[in-house]
Every structure is written in C-alpha cells, then in structure tokens.
C-alpha positions in Angstrom: 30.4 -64.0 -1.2 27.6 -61.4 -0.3 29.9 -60.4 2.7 32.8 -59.3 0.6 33.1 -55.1 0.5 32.0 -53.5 -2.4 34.4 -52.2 -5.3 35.2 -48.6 -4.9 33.3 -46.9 -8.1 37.3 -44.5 -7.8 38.8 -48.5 -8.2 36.0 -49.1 -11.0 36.9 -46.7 -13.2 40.6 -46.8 -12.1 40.4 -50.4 -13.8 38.1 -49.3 -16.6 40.9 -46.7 -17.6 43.5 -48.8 -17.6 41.7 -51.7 -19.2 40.9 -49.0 -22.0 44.8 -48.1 -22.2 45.9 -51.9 -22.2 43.4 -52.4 -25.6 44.1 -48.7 -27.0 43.7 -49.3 -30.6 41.1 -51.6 -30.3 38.9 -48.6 -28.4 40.3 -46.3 -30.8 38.7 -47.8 -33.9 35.5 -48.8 -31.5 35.4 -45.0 -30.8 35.8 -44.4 -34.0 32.9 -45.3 -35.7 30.5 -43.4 -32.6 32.3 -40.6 -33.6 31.4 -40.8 -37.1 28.1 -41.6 -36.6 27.4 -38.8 -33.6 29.1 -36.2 -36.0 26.8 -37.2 -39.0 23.7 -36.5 -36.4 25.0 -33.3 -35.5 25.6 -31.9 -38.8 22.2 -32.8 -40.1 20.8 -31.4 -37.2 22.9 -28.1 -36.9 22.5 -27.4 -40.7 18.7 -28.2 -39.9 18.9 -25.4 -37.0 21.0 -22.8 -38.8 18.2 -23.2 -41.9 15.3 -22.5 -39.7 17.3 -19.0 -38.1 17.6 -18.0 -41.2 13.7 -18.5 -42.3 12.9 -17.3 -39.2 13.9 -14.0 -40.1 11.9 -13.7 -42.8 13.7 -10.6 -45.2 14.2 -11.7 -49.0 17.4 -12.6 -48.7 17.5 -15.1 -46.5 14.3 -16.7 -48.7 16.5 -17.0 -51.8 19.1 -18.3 -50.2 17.8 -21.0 -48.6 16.2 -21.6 -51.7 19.6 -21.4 -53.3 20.7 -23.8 -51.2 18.3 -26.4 -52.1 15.5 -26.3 -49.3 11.9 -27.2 -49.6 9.8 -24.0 -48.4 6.6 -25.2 -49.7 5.8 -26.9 -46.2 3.0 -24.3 -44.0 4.0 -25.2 -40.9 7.3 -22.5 -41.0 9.7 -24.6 -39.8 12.5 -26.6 -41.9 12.9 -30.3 -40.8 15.3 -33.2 -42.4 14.0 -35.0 -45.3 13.2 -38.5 -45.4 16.2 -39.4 -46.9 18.1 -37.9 -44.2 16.3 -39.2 -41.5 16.9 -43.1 -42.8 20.5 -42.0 -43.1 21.2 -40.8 -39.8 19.1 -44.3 -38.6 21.1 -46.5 -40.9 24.4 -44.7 -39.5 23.6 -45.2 -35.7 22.3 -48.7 -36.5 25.8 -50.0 -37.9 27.3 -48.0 -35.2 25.4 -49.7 -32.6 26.2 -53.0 -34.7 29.9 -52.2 -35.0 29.9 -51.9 -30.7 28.3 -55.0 -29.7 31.2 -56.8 -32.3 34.4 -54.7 -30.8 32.9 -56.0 -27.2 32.0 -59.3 -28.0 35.6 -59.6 -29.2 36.7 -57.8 -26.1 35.0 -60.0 -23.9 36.6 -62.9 -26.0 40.4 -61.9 -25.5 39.5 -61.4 -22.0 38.2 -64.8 -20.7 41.4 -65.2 -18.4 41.1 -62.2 -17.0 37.4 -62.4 -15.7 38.2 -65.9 -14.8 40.9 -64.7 -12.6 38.6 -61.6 -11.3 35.9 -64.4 -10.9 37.9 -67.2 -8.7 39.3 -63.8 -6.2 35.8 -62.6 -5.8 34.5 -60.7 -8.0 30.7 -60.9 -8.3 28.6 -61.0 -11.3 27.8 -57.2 -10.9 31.1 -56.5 -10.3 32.3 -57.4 -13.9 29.0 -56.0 -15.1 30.3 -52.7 -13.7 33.4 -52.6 -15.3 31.8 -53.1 -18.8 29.9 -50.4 -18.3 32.3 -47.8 -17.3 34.5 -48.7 -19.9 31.6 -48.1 -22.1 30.5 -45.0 -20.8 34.2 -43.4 -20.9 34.7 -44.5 -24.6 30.8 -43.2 -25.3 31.5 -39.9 -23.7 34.5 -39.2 -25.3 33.5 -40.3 -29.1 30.4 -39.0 -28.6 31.6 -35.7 -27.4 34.4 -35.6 -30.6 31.8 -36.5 -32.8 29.0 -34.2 -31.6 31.5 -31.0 -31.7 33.3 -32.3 -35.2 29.3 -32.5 -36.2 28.7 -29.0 -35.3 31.6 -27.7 -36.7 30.7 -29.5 -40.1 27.1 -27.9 -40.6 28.1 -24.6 -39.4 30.6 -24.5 -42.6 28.7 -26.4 -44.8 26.0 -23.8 -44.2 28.2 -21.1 -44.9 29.4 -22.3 -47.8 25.8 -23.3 -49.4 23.4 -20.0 -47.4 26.4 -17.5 -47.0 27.1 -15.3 -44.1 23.6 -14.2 -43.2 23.6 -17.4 -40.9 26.2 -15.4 -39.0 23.8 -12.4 -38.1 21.1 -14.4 -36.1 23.1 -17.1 -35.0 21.1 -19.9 -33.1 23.6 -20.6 -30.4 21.0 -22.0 -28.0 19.7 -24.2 -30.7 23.3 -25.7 -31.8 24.1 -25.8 -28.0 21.2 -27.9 -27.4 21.8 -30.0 -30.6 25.3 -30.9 -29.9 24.3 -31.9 -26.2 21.7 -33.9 -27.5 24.1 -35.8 -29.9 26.2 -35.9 -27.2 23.9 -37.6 -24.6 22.7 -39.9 -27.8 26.0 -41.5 -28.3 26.6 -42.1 -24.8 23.2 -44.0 -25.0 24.6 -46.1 -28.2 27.7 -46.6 -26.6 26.1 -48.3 -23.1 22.9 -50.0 -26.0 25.7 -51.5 -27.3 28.3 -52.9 -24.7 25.0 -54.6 -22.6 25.1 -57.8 -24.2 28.4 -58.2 -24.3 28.7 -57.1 -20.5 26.1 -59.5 -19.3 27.7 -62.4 -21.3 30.8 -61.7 -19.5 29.2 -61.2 -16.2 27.5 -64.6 -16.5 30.6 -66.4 -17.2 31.8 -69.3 -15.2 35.2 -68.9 -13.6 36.3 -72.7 -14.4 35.2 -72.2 -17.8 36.6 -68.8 -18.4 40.1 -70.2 -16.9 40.1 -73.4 -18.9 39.9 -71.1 -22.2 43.3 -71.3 -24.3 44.7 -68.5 -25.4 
C-alpha cells in the first residue's frame, strides 16, 4: 500500500468539485450558514472601522453624529471598539456556525459510507480520504466566507450611512475595510476546515468492510 503513487492534488480537487456538485443543496445550506455568520463579523467590524474614521477626524460634526448614532465616546483611549454585547453575538454566531458544519459533514460522511468503502478496497489510504474532506471544505469555506465577508461589508457601510450620514464618505477607511473583509474572509475559511476535521478523520478511519456492509 505505501508503494501506490500519490493522488494528484489537480485529481483532489477535481473529485472535491464534483463531490460538491453531486450534494449541491446540501453544501448550499452548509454554505449558507458561514455566510451568515462571516457577514455578521464583517459588518460589526466595518461599522466599527467606519466609526473610528469618523472620530478620527475630530471636527464637531462628526462628534454629534456618532453620538447621534448611539456610540459611547466616554472611553480615553480614542478609539471606538464593539461592545460586549456585540462581541458575545459575533461568538455565539460563529459557534453555531461551526456547530451547524461538523452536523452537515457528519451527515455527509454518513450518506457516503459506500463510497469511501469503495475508495478504500481500490486503494485509497487513510490520508487520501482525509484529503478530500478537506478540499471540499476549504472550497465551500472560501466561497461562503468570501460571500459572507463582502455581503458583511456592504451591510455596515450602509448601515453607517444611514445612522452617521455621508461624512463617512469623506475619509473613507479603505485600508481598514480591506483588511477587515480579508480577515473575515481568512476566519471563515478557518471555521469551515475547524469544522469538517472530525468528520474527516471519522471517515478517514473507516474500515472498508464495514463501510461496504452499510445499507443504504
């Protein structure tokens, strides 16, 4: 078995692709709620961003209206940061997100016994199928979290113009919001791989008897 030539990561994710296509729906809703979750981060986040370019310019104006639009200035250190509240939002949110993964891939796993079986009996090493969860992973994180992290961005920078007007327009953060959206971005990727590795290693570990004597 340790003689047999590696998968091809172009065949990995040839077969992650299609394995995505075969279960659409089922990735769809998976992707689904990393979307919402990644978009909830961003918005917090960019809303937190636009709030601070708008302190940091320090005229009158932009005082009253961030007051207007409900911040908390009495904090010394000059910066605006998310609220408690916020915070154990955005947790809660990633936490069933992460929770909602591991079940769509522990029920992914399930509906595939035969086919790891059959993967198993023509070769295929643990690491092999271990692979293949992860790619599929790592496609599905990329693109929800990606959706998710400009939908996010999008979000704040509206709600903030709705609630602190246009002034956010004049000093626009773009590096700031830039960097937030790629750091949502890189956080549901993270989710999305957090998530699948249980699931991945149960199927790795999987006998090829026992996987092929499942019933369907």
């Amino acid at each position: 078995m340790d003689r047999l030539p590696p998968l091809p990561l172009a065949k990995s994710f040839e077969i992650a692709y299609k394995s995505i296509k075969a279960r659409f729906f089922r990735s769809l809703i998976t992707t689904t709620s990393l979307v919402l979750a990644v978009a909830f981060l961003c918005y917090i986040q960019v809303c937190t961003d636009l709030a601070n370019a708008l302190l940091a310019s320090g005229t009158p104006e932009a005082i009253q209206a961030l007051i207007r639009g409900g911040f908390d200035l009495s904090d010394q250190t000059g910066t605006i940061g998310e609220s408690a509240k916020q915070q154990w939002l955005v947790v809660l949110s990633l936490l069933v997100c992460v929770v909602g993964i591991v079940n769509a891939q522990l029920m992914a796993v399930t509906e595939r016994f035969r086919e790891i079986g059959t993967m198993k009996c023509l070769g295929a090493l643990d690491r092999v199928v271990l692979l293949l969860f992860l790619i599929e992973a790592s496609l599905q994180g990329l693109v929800g979290a990606s959706a998710g992290a400009l939908l996010g961005a999008i979000a704040g920078v509206l709600s903030s113009l709705a609630s602190l007007g246009s002034m956010i327009l004049t000093d626009f953060p773009w590096t700031a919001i830039l960097s937030t959206t790629l750091k949502a971005t890189l956080i549901g990727c993270l989710l999305s791989l957090i998530g699948v590795i249980y699931p991945a290693i149960k199927a790795a570990r999987m006998e090829p008897v026992e996987a092929m004597r499942v019933e369907q």
